[in-house]
N, C-alpha and C positions, 0 to 999 in steps of 0.2 A: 426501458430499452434504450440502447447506444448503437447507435453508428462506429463500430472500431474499424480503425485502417492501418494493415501488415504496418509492423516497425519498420525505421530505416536501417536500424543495428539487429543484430542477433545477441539471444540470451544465452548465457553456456550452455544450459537447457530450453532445448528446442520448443521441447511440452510446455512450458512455462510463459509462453509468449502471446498465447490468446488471452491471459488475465492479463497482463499488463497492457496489453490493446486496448481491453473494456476497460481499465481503470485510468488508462489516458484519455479516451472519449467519454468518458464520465466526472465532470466537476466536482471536487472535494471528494474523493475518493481514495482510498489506502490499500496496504494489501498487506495483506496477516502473515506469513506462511513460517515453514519453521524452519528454510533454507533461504535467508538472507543475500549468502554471496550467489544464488543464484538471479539476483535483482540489483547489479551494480548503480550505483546510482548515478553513473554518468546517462543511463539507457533509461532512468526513472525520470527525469529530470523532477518535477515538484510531487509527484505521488511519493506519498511516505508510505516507507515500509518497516514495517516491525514482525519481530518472533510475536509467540503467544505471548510470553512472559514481558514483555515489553508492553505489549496493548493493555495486557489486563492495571499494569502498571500505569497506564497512560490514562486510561478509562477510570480507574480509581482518582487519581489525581483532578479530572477536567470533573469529577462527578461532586468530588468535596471539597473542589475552591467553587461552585456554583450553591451548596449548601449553607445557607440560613441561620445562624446561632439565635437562643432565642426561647 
């Protein structure tokens, strides 16, 4: 659980603003979604944000430079 507190900016999407609340009051945290420009990233400042196709791409990569040859 997180302590989130209202943005100082608004999102173009109004609905969209309680996640990015939790995920700025939560360390190391990202947000998935599959409308990007609705998360500009001046309003994100360090939360990274990816489409699905991105993560799954991201997740593959951080999964097989951690994998073992052998």
């Amino acid at each position: 659980m997180v302590t989130a507190f209202p943005l100082t900016i608004h999102l173009p999407d109004p609905d969209d603003e309680p996640f990015l609340e939790a995920a700025l009051a939560a360390p190391g945290t990202l947000i998935i979604t599959g409308n990007k420009k609705h998360f500009p990233p001046p309003a994100c400042g360090k939360i990274l944000v990816y489409s699905p196709a991105e993560f799954i791409k991201y997740l593959s990569k951080s999964r097989g430079s951690g994998a073992q040859k052998g």
